[in-house]
VOFI-504545 format. One record per residue: residue number from 1; x, y, z of N, C-alpha, C in turn. Coordinates in nm, 2 decimals, padded with zeros to 4 digits. Each point is the difference from the previous one (the first is absolute). Layout:
<rs>
  guro     npx     npy     npz    capx    capy    capz     cpx     cpy     cpz
   NUM       X       Y       Z       X       Y       Z       X       Y       Z
...
</rs>
This chain:
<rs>
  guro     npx     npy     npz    capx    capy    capz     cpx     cpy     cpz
     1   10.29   07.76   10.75  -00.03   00.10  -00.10   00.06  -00.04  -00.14
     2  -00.09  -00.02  -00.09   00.06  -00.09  -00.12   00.03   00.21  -00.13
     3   00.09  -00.02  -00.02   00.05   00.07  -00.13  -00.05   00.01  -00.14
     4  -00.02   00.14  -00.04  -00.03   00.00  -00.12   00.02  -00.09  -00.09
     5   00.12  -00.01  -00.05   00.09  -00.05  -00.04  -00.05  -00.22   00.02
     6  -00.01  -00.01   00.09  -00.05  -00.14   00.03  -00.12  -00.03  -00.04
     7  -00.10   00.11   00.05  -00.14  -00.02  -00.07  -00.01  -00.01  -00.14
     8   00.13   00.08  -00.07  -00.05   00.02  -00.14   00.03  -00.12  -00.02
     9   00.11  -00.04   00.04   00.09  -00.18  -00.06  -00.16  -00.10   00.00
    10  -00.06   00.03   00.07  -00.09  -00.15   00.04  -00.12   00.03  -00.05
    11  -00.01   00.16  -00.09  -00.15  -00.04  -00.02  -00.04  -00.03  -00.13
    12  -00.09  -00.02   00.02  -00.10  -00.03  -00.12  -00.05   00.09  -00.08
    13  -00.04   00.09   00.04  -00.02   00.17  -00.06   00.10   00.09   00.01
    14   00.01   00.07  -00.04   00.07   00.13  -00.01  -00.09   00.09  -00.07
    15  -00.02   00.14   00.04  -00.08   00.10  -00.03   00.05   00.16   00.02
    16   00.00   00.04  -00.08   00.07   00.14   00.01  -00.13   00.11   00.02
    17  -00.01   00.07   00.06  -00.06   00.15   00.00   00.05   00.11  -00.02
    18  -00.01   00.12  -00.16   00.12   00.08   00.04  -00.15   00.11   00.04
    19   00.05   00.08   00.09  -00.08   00.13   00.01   00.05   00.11  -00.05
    20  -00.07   00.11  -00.02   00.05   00.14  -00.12  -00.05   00.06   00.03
    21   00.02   00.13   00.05  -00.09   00.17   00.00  -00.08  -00.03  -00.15
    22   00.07   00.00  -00.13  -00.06   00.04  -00.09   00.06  -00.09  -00.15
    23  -00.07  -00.03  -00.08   00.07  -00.12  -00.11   00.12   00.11  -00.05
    24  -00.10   00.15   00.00   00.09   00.09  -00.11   00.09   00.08   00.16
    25   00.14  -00.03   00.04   00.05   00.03   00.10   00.05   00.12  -00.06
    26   00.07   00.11   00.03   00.08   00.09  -00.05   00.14  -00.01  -00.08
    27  -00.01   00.02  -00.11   00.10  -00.06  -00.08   00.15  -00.01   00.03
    28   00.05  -00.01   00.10   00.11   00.00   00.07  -00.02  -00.16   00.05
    29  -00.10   00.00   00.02   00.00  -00.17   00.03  -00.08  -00.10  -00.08
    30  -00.07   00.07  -00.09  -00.06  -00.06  -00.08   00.09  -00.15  -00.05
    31   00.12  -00.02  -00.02   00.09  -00.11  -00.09  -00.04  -00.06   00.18
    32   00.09   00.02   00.07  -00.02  -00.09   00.08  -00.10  -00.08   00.08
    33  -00.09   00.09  -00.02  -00.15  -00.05   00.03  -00.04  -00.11  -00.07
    34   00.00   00.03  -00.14   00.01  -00.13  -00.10   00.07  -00.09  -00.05
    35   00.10  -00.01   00.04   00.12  -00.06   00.01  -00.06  -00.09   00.15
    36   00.02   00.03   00.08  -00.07  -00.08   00.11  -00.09  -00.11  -00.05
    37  -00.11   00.07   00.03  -00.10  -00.08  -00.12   00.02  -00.10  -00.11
    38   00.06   00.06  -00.07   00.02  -00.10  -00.14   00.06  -00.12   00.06
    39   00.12   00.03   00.06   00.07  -00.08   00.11  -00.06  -00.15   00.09
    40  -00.07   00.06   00.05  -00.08  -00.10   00.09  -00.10  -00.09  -00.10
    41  -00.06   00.06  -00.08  -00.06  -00.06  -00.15   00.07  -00.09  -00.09
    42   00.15   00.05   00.00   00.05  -00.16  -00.03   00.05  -00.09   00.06
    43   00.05   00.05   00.14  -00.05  -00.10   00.14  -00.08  -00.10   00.00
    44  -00.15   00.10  -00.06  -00.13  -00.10   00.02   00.03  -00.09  -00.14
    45   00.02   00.02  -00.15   00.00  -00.06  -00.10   00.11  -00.14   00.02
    46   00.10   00.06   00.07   00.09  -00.13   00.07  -00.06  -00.12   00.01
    47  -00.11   00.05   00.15  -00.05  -00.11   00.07   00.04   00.01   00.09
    48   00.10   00.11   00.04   00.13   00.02   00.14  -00.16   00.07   00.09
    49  -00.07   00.06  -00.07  -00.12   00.06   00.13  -00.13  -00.05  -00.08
    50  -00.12  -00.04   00.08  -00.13  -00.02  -00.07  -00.07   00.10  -00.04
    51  -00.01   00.13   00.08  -00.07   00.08  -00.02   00.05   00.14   00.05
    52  -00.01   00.15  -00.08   00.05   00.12   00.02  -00.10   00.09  -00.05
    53  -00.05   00.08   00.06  -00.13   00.06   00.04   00.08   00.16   00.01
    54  -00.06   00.13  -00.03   00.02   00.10   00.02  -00.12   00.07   00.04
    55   00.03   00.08   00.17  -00.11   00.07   00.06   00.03   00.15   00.01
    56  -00.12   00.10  -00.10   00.09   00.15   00.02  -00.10   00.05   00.15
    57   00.06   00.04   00.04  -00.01   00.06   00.17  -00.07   00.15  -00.01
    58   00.06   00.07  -00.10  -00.01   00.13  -00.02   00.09   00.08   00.09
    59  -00.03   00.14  -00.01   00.18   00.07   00.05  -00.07   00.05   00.14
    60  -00.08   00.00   00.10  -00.06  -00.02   00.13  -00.13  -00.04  -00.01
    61   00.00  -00.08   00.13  -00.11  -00.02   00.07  -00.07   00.09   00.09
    62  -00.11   00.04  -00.01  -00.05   00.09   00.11  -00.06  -00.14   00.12
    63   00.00   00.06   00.11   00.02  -00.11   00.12  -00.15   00.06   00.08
    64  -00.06   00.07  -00.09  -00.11   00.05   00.12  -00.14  -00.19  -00.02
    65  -00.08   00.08   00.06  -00.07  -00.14   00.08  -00.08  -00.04  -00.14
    66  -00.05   00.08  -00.11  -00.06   00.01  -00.11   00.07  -00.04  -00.10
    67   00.08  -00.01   00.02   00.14  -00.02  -00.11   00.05  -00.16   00.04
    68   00.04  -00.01   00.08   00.04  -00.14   00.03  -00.11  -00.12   00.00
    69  -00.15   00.05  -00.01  -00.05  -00.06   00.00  -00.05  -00.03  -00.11
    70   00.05   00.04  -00.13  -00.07  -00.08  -00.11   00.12  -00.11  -00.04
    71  -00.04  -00.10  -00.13   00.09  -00.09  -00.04   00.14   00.03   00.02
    72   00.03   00.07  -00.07   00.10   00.07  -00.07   00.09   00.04   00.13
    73  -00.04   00.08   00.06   00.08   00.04   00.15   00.01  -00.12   00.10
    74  -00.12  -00.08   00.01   00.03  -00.12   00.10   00.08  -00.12  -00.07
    75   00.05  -00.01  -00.11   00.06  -00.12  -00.08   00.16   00.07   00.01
    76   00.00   00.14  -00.02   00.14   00.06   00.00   00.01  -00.02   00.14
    77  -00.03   00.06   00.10   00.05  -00.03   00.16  -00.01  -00.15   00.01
    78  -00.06  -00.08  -00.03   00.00  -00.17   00.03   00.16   00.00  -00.03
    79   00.03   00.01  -00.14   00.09  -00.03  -00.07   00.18   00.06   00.11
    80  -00.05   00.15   00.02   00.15   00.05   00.08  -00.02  -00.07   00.16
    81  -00.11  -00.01   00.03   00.03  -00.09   00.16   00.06  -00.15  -00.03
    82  -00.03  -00.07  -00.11  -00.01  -00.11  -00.01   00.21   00.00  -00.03
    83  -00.02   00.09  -00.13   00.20   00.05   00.01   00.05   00.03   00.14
    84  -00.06   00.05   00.08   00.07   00.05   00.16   00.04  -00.10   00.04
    85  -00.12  -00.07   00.06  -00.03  -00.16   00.02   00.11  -00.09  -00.04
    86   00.03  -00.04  -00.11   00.10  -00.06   00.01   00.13   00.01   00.03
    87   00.06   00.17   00.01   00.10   00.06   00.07   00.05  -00.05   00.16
    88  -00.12  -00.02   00.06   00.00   00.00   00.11   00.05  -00.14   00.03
    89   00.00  -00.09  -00.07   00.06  -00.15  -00.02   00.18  -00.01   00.03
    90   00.02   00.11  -00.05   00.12  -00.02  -00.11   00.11   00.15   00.08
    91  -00.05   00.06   00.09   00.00   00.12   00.01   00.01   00.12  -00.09
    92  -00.05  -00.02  -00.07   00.00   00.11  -00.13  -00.12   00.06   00.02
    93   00.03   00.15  -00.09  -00.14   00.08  -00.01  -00.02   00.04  -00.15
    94  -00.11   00.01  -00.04  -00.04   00.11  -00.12  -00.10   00.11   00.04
    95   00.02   00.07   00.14  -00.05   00.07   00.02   00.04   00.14  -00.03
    96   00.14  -00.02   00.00   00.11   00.12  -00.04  -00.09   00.04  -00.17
    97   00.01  -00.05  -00.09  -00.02  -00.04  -00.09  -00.17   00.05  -00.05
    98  -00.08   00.01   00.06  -00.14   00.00   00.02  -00.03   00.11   00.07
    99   00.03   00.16  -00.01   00.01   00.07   00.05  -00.16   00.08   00.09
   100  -00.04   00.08   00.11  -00.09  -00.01   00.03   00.01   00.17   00.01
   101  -00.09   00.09  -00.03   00.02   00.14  -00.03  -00.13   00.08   00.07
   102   00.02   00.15   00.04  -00.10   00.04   00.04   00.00   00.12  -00.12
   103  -00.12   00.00  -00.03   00.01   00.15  -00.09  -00.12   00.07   00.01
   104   00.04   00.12  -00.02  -00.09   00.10   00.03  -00.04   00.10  -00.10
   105  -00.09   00.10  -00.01  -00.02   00.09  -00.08  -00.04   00.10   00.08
   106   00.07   00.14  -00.03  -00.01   00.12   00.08  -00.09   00.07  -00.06
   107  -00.02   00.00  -00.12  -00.11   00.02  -00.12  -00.15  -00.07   00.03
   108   00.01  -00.10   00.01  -00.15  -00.07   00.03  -00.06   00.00   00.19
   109   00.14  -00.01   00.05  -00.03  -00.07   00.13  -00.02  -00.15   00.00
   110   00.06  -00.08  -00.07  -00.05  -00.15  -00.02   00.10  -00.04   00.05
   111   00.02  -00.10   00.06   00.12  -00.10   00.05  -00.03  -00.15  -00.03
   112   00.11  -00.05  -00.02  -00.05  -00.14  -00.04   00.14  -00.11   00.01
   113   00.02  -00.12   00.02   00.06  -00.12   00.03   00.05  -00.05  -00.15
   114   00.11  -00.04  -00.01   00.06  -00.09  -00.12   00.06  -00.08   00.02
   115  -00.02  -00.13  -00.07   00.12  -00.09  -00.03   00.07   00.03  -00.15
   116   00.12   00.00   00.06   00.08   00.03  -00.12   00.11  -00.15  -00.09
   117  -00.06  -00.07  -00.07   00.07  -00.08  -00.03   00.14   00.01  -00.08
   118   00.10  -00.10  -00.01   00.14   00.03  -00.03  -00.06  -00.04  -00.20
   119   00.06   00.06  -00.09  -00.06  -00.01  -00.15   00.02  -00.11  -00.01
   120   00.09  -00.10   00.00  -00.03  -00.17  -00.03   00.06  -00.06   00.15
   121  -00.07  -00.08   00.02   00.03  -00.10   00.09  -00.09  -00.17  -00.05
   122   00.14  -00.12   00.10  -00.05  -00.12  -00.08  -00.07  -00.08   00.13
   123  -00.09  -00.07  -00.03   00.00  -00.12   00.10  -00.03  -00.13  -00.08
   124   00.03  -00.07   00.08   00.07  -00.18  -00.05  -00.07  -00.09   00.15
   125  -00.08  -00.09  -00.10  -00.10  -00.06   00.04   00.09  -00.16  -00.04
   126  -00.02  -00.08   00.12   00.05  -00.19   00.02  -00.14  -00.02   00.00
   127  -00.05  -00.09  -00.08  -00.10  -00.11   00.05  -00.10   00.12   00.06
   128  -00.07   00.07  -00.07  -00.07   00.14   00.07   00.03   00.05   00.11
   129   00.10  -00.02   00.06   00.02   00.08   00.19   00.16   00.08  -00.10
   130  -00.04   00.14   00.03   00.09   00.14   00.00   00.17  -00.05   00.05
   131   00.06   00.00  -00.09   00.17  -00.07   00.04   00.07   00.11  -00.01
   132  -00.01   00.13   00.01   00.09   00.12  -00.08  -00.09   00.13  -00.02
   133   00.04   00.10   00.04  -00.03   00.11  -00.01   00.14   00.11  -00.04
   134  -00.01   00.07  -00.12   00.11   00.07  -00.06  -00.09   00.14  -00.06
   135   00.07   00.09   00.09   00.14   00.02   00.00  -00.03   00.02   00.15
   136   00.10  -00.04   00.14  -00.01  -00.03   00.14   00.16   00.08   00.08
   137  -00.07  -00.01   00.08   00.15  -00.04   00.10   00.01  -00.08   00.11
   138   00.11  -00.08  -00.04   00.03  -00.08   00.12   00.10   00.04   00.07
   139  -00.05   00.00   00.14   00.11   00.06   00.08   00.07   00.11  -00.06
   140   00.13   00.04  -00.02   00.02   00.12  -00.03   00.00   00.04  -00.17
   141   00.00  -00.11  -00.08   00.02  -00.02  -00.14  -00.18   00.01  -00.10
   142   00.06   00.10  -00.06  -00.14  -00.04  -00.12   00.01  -00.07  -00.11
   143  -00.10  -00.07  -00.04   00.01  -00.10  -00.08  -00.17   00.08  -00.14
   144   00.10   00.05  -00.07  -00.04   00.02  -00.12  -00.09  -00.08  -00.05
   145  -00.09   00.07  -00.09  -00.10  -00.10  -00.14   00.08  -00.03  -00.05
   146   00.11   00.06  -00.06   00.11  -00.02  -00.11   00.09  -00.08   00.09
   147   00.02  -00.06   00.08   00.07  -00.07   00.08  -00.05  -00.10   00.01
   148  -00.11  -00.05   00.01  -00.08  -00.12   00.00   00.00  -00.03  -00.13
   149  -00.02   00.04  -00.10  -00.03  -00.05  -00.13   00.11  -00.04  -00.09
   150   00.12   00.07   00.03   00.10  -00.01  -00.03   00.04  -00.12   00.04
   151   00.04  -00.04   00.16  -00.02  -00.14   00.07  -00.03  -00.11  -00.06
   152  -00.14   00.06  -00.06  -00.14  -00.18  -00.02   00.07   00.02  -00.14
   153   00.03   00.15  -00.10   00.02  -00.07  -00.12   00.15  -00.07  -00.04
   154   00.06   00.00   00.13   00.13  -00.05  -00.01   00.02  -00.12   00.01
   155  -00.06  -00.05   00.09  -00.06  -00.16   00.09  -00.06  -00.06  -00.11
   156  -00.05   00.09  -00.05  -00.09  -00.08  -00.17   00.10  -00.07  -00.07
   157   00.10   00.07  -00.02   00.12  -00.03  -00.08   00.05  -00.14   00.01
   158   00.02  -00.02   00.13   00.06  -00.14   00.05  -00.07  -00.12  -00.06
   159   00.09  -00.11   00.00  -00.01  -00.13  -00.05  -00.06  -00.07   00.11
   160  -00.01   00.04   00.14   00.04  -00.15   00.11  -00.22   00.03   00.04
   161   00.00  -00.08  -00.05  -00.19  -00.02   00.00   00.00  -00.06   00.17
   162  -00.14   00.03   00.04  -00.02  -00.04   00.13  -00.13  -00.07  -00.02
   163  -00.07  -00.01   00.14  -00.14  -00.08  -00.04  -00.09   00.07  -00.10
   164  -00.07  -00.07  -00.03  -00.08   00.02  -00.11   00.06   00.07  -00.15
   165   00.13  -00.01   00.00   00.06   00.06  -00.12   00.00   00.12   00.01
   166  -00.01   00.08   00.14   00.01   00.14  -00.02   00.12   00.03   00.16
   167   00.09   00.12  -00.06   00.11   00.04   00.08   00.01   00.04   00.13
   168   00.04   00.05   00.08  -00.01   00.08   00.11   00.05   00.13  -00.01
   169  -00.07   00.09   00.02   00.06   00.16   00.01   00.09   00.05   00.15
   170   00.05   00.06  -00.02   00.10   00.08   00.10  -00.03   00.15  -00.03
   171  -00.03   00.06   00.13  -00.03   00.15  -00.06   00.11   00.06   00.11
   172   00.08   00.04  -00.01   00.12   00.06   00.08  -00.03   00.19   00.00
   173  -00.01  -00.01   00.14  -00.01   00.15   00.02   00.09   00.10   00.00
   174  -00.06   00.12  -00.18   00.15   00.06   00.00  -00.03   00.16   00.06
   175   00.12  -00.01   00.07  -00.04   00.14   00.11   00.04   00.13  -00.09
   176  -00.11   00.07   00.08  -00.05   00.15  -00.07  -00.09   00.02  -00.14
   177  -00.07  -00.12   00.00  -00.05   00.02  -00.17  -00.14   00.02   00.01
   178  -00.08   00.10   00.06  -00.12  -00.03   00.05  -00.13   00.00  -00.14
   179   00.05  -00.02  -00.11  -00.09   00.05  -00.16  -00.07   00.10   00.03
</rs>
């Protein structure tokens, strides 16, 4: 089982995904939301990542059979299986994170299925194959967005170049920080 961390050292690509409920988050997080962002943007201006993409999710998914089947619902569920997916490597989950809800209306009588995504989460792409899923837990420790980025923008810092003139990251899992 080869490591984040090792894939990032050897690749060729590097690719950031951030996802967002919403560009305009609620002003309590607004700075760090963009701050993230901006962040990973001069990451990319570096050369330290090739490419950083922002996907808004919106604040649920309805999960009924009509809903998941257009673009938009089937590209969002591609996207959280595909985050699961690589948990299962590593033993980690973002399922905690990706929350699944029943709700109802006593008023209508309607009931209906949600995914509930976490307001930012990252994923980090080696040579196109998914190396990273944030914010996770491994084994008992959560491993923050703000923990991973913090990591890669630290790693940036360093002098000691690896192949292809780009570094290796370390993402150390800091316990209880679930963002």
């Amino acid at each position: 089982m080869e490591r984040t961390e090792e894939r990032f050292e050897r690749a060729n690509t590097r690719r950031v995904t951030v996802f967002v409920r919403s560009m305009l988050p609620p002003l309590g997080a607004k700075g760090a939301q963009e701050a993230l962002i901006r962040g990973l943007n001069e990451l990319e201006a570096d050369g330290e990542l090739d490419e950083v993409s922002v996907e808004v999710t919106g604040d649920r998914l309805c999960l009924c059979e009509t809903c998941v089947e257009t673009d938009a619902g089937s590209s969002l569920l591609e996207s959280v299986g595909e985050l699961d997916g690589w948990g299962r490597e590593f033993d980690a989950s973002v399922s905690r994170f990706f929350e699944r809800r029943e709700l109802d209306s006593t008023i209508s009588g309607e009931t209906a299925r949600a995914l509930v995504p976490p307001r930012v989460a990252v994923a980090l792409y080696c040579d196109g194959t998914l190396a990273g899923a944030f914010p996770c837990e491994m084994g008992d420790a959560a491993v923050a967005t703000g923990d991973f980025v913090d990591a890669l923008a630290q790693f940036c810092d360093t002098d000691t170049p690896t192949s292809g003139g780009k570094r290796p990251l370390r993402v150390d899992p800091a316990p209880n920080s679930p963002n």
